[in-house]
N, C-alpha and C positions, 0 to 999 in steps of 0.2 A: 763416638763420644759426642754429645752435646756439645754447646757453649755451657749451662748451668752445671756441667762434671767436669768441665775444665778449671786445675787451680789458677788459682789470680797470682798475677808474678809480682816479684821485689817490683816497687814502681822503677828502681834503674833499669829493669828488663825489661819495662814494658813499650813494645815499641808501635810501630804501623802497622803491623800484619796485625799482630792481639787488638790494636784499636779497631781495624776492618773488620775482625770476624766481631767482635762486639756490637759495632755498629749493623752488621747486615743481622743480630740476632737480634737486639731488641726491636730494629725497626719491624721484625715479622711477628715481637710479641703486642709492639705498640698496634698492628693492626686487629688483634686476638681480643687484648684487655677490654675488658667489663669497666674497669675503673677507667680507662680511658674516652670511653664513650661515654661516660657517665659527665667526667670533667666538660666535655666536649658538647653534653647535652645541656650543661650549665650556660652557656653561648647559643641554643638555641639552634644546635647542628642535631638533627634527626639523624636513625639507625642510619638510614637508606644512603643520607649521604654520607655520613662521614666514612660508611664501605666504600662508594662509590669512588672519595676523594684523596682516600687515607692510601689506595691502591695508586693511584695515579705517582701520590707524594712519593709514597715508599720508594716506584723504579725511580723518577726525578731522580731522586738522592742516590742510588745506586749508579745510577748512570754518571754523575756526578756534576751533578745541575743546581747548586746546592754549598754554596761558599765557607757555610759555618758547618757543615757536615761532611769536612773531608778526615778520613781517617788521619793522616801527618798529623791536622788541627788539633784531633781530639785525644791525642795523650797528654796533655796539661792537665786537662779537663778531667780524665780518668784518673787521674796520678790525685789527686786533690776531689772531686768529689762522686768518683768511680759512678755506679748505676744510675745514681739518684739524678747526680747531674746531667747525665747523657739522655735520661730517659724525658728531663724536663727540659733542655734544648729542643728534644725531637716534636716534644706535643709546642712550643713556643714558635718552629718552625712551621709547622704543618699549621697554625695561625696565620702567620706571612703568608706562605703559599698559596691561602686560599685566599686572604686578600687578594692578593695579583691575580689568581688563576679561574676564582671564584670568589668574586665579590658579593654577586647574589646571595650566596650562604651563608655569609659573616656579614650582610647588609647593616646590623649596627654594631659593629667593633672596629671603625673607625674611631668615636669618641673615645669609645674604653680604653685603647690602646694612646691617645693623649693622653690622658689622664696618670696612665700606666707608665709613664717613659722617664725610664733610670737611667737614660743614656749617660747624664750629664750632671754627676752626681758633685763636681769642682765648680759645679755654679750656684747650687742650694743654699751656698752661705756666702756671705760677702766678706766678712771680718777678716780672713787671712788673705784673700787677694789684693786689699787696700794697701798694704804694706809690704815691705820689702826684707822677706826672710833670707838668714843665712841658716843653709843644709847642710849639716855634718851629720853624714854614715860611718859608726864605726863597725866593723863589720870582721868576723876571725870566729872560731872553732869556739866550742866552752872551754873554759879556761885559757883564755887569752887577756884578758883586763879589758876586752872593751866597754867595759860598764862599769869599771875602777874612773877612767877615765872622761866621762861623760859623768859622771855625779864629782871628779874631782872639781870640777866645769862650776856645776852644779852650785856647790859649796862657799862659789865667791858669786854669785851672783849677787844681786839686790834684790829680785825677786823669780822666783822659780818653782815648775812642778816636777815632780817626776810621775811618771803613768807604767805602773807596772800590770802584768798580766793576772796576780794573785792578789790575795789579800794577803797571805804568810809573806811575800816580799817587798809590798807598801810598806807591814811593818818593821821589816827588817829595814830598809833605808829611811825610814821612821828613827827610827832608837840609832843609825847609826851619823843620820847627822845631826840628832840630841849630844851624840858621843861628844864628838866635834866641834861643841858648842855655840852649831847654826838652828836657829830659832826656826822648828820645823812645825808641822801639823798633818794629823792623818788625817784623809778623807774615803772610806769605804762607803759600801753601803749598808751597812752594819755597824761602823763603828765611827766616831767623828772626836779626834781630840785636839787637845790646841798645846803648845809648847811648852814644855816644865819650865816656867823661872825661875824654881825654885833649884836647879840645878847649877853647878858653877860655871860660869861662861856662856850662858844661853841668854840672851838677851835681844828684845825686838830690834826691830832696824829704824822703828818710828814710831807713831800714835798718832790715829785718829781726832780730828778736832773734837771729841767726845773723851778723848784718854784711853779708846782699847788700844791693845797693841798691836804690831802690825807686822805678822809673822812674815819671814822670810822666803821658804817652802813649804811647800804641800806636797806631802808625798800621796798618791792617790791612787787605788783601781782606777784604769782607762777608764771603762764607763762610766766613771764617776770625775769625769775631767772637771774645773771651774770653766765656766764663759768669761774668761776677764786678758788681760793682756799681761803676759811676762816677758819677760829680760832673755830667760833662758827656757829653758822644755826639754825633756829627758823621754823618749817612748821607747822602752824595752822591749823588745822579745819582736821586731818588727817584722819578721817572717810570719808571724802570727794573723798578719793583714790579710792574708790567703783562708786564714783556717773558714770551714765553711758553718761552722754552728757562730763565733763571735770577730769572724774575721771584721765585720763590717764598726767595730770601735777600732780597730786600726787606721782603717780607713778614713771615717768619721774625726779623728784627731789628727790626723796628715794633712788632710784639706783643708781642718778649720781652727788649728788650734794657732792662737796668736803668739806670738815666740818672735822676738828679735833672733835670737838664736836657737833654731832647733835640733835634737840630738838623737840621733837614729841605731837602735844598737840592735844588732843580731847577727843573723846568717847570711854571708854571700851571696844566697841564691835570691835573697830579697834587691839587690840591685837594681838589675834593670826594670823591674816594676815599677820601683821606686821612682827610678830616673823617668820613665814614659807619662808616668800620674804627673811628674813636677813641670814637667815641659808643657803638660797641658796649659796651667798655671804660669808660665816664664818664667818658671824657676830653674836652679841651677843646684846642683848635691854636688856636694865635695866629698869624696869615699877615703876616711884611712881603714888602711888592714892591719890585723894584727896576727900574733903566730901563739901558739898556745906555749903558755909557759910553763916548764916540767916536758919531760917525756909520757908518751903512754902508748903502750905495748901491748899488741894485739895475740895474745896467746895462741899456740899452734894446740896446745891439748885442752879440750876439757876436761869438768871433772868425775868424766867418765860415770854419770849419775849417780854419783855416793853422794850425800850428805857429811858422810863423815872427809869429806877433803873438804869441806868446809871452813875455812879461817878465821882467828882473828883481825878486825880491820873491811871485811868481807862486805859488800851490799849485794842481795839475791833481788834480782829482780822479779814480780811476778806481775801477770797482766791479767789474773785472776782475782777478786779483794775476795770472794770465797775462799780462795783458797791460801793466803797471805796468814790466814792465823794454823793451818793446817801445818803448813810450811816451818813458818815457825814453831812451834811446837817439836817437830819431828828434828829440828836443827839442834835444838836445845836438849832432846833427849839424845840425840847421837852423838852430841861431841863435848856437851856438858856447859855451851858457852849460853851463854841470855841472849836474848834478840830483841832487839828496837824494834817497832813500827812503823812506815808513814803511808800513809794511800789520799786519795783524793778527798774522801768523803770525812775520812778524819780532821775534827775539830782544828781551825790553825794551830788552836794554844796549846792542843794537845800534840801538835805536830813538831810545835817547837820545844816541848820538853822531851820527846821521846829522839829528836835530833840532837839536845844535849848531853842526854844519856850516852848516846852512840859517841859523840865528839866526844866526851870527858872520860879520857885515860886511866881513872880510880876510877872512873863507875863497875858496874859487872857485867855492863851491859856490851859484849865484842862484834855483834854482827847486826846487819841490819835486815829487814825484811819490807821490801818496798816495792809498791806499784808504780805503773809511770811516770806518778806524781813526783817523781823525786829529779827529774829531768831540769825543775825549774825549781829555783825558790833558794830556802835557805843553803847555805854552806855546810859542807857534811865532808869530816876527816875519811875520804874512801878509799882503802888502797887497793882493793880489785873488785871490778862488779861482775859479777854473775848473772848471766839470763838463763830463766829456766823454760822459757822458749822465746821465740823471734815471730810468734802469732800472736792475734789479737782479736778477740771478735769484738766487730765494729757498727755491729746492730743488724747488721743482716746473716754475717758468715763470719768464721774463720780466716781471715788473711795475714798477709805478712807486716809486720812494725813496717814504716819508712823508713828509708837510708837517715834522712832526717832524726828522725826519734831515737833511731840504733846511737846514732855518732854522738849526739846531745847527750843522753843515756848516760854511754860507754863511758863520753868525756868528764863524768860526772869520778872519773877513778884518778887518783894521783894531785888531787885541787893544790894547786899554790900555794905555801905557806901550811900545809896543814902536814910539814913532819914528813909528808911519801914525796921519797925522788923519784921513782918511775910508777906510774900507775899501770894497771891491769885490767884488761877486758877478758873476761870469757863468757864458756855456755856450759853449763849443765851436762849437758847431752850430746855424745861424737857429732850425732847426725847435723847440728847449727852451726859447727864450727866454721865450713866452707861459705856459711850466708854471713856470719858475721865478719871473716876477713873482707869479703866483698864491701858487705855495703860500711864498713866504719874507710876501708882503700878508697870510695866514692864518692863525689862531690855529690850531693844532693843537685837535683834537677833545678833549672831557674823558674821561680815563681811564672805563673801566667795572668795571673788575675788578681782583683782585692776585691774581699769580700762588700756589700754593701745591704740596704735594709729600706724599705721605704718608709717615710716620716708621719706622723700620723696625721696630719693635714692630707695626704694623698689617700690614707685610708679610709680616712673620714669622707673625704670628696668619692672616693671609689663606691662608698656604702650604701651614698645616698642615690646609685641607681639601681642598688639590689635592696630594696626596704624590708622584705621578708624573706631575706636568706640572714641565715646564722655566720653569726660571727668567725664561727673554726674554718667554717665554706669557706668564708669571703675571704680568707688568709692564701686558701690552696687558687681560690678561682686569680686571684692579682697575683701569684705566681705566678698563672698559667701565661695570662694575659700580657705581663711586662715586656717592655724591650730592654736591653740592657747592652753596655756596651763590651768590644771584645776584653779590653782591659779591668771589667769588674764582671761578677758574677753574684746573683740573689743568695744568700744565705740560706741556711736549712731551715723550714719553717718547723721542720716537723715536731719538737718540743712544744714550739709557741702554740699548733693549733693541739695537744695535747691537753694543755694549761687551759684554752679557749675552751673546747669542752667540758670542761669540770664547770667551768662559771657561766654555762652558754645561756641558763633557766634565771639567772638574776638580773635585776633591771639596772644594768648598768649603762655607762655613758660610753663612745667607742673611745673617748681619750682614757677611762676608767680602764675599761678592757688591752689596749694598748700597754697601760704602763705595767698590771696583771701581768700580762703574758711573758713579759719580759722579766720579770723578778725570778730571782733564785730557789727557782721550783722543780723539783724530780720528780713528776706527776703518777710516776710509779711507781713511790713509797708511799704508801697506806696512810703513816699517820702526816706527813706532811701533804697530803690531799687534802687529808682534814682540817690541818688547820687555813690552806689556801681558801677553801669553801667559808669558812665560819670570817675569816679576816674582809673573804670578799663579800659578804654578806654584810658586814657593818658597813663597808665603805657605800655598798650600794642602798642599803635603808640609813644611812646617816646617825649610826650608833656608835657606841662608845664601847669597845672591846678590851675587854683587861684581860692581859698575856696570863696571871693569874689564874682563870677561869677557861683557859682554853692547855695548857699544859695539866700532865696530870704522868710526872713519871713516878716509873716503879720502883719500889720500894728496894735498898741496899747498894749493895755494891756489886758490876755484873761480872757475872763470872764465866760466860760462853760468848759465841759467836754472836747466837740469836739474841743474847739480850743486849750489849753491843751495839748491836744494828738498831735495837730500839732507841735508845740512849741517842746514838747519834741520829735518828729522823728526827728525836723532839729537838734536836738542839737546831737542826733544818729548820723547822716551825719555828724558833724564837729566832732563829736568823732569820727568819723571812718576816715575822714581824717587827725587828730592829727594823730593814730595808725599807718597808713600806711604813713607820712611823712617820 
């Protein structure tokens, strides 16, 4: 058997023997690939040598000559950015290596690699070193209040933001300290509003020598932080500082966000990360834990793959959005009850009415049909969740959810306050029952790294020594090139140079293309291609584009799958023109 016909295990299984035979497989595919020689030829290394050198590297590392490439090392690594990441340390080493071993052959990647160096990514900004933060982690399972607790914080401040991971739960702590009568404000990239006064109790805290008002909080997508200085700071979901596609706004708000006090809510296993990033900085975290309040109860039986054991109160989880309306449907013809919706790609506003449906006990609406997306965000009455498997494809294969996901997930059954004393975890199918006792039994692994991004002053300085390579290139080649430190790891680029291709033919600026790449684009829905080209196209000849003239939906109300999915790309399109307005 292969390495490529070996299944990839739960990350808790994943240990040093699985990292070894990983590592001794791609380094013999690293010496094979066409794409690698290709990267490699981008530097100026010919066939001849990098056969020559790639050989030499490969035993080094075998032998174990070779510090970042030791098997123990690289189950972080794998656990968090599996292939992608192992395959793009080993071409970042075999850089090093020929530095030291062969200088002649990388004769000018001296400069490059100055230029390249994300070692040091707690020095980029000066604004949160200058002063003296106090770090509060509150840290416990879902459904614990750690996040009751850091917005109660919150709520008496004088001036405060919160940074959540969505846009659905900006606006939920949006409206909920409108509730409250603290003078709040959204800031998305999409949507920007300022604080009802019109409401009882909600009243600024000051005025401007101009007479605006002078709102209290901002509740805010992380990426969409303010540069200004607060009182307090709220960043949710901070295990998220690892993820590898937007880890690097976790990060980016850690390092620099100014907060007399700041407030760190997630998972345990974000800890000691936390703690190694702040020390860099003389900073100090202070960790409470918290315990989940309610029980919840890990089921010995599935439901034996019936639909018809289907409940009222039920959430099915499904990690298919193909297959989420099929599901549904068949839920609904077998046991007679309606099914709510929510999945990633669905609309917030729709997401948050089809979540009230589900909470509101008169509706008709008894079960829920949901993608992973329900892991985070609003509040959902769940009294047992269902998985209708424990895989996942994750753009390359089939693998198994994280412990992480399962437990967030699962904890999503029995919420506080919503009526269920014990909540329920199960699976569909005999066969997940033994993966799901396991890994909901299991601590999630401690973070290893925070994701980070290079600035576009680095890109722009990187560009101007390749003047006639493309832009998508020049993404993958400053990958290749970076140093980085053991504590952070480069983000995935592979969306950004996606995006980069579609607008690679327009005469745009590399800060134009920068900010592009970055916008809320799925380069793989047709019609939101379309409209990325036509919006990039104004920006780059200095035209005036009316959202008017670039929508063009269909006619009625949809009534399938396929049309559905149209509806929601254009509503993509006008979300990405809100963003970029």
């Amino acid at each position: 058997m292969t390495f490529d016909d070996m299944k990839w295990p739960q990350d808790a299984d994943l240990d040093e023997k699985f990292a070894a035979k990983t590592l001794k497989s791609r380094l013999g595919r690293f010496q094979m690939s066409q794409d690698v020689r290709r990267r490699c030829g981008n530097f100026g290394i010919g066939d001849g040598e990098f056969v020559e050198w790639a050989s030499k590297f490969a035993q080094s590392v075998m032998d174990g000559n070779n510090e970042r490439l030791v098997p123990k090392d690289l189950v972080p690594l794998l656990i968090r950015s599996r292939l992608e990441g192992l395959d793009n340390l080993i071409l970042s080493q075999f850089f090093a290596f020929l530095e030291r071993d062969a200088p002649h052959v990388v004769k000018d990647m001296k400069y490059l690699r100055e230029i390249t160096d994300l070692r040091f990514p707690h020095e980029w900004t000066l604004g949160a070193r200058t002063m003296k933060r106090r770090i509060i982690m509150h840290v416990g399972p879902t459904n614990s209040g750690k996040t009751y607790h850091a917005l109660e914080r919150l709520k008496n401040c004088k001036s405060g933001v919160y940074c959540s991971p969505l846009r659905l739960l900006a606006h939920e702590v949006y409206m909920r300290m409108m509730a409250a009568g603290v003078s709040c404000g959204l800031l998305t990239g999409e949507d920007r509003r300022y604080p009802d006064y019109s409401l009882q109790d909600v009243k600024p805290v000051g005025y401007t020598s101009t007479g605006t008002p002078i709102t209290q909080v901002t509740s805010c997508t992380i990426e969409m932080l303010p540069v200004k200085l607060f009182d307090v700071a709220v960043i949710d979901e901070i295990q998220m500082i690892s993820d590898k596609q937007r880890g690097w706004a976790w990060t980016s708000a850690l390092l620099s966000l100014r907060a007399r006090e700041l407030h760190l809510c997630g998972e345990p296993s974000a800890v000691p990360l936390v703690k190694r990033i702040c020390e860099m900085m003389d900073e100090e975290v202070e960790v409470r834990e918290y315990s989940r309040l309610g029980e919840l109860e890990v089921s010995s039986r599935s439901l034996e793959g019936s639909w018809k054991n289907i409940r009222a109160g039920d959430c099915v989880v499904v990690f298919s959005r193909a297959e989420i309306y099929g599901i549904k449907n068949t839920i609904e013809k077998k046991t007679g009850m309606r099914c709510a919706v929510i999945y990633g790609s669905l609309p917030p506003e729709s997401r948050v009415k089809q979540a009230a449906l589900f909470n509101d006990p008169n509706s008709d609406y008894d079960v829920l049909v949901a993608s992973d997306a329900v892991g985070m965000g609003i509040n959902l009455s769940i009294n047992r969740v269902v998985f209708t498997t424990l895989e996942k494809f994750d753009g390359e294969s089939v693998r198994p959810i994280s412990v992480s996901q399962t437990r967030q997930i699962g904890g999503r059954a029995g919420r506080f306050n919503s009526g269920v004393s014990v909540g329920t975890v199960t699976t569909m199918q005999p066969s997940d029952i033994r993966a799901l006792q396991s890994s909901m039994g299991t601590m999630p692994p401690s973070l290893d790294a925070a994701g980070i991004k290079p600035t576009t002053s680095m890109i722009e300085m990187f560009s101007h020594q390749f003047p006639d390579v493309s832009f998508s290139q020049l993404w993958s080649m400053f990958r290749d090139i970076a140093s980085v430190d053991d504590q952070y790891f480069m983000c995935s680029f592979d969306d950004q140079e996606s995006v980069a291709r579609e607008i690679e033919k327009l005469p745009l600026t590399v800060s134009e293309r920068y900010q592009l790449i970055y916008a809320p684009v799925n380069a793989r829905d047709p019609i939101v291609k379309q409209c990325l080209q036509t919006y990039a196209a104004a920006i780059a000849y200095k035209r005036e584009c009316n959202i008017m003239d670039v929508v063009s939906l269909p006619l009625g109300i949809p009534t399938n799958r396929e049309t559905i999915q149209i509806f929601e790309q254009w509503h993509r399109g006008i979300t990405l023109y809100t963003w970029l307005s």
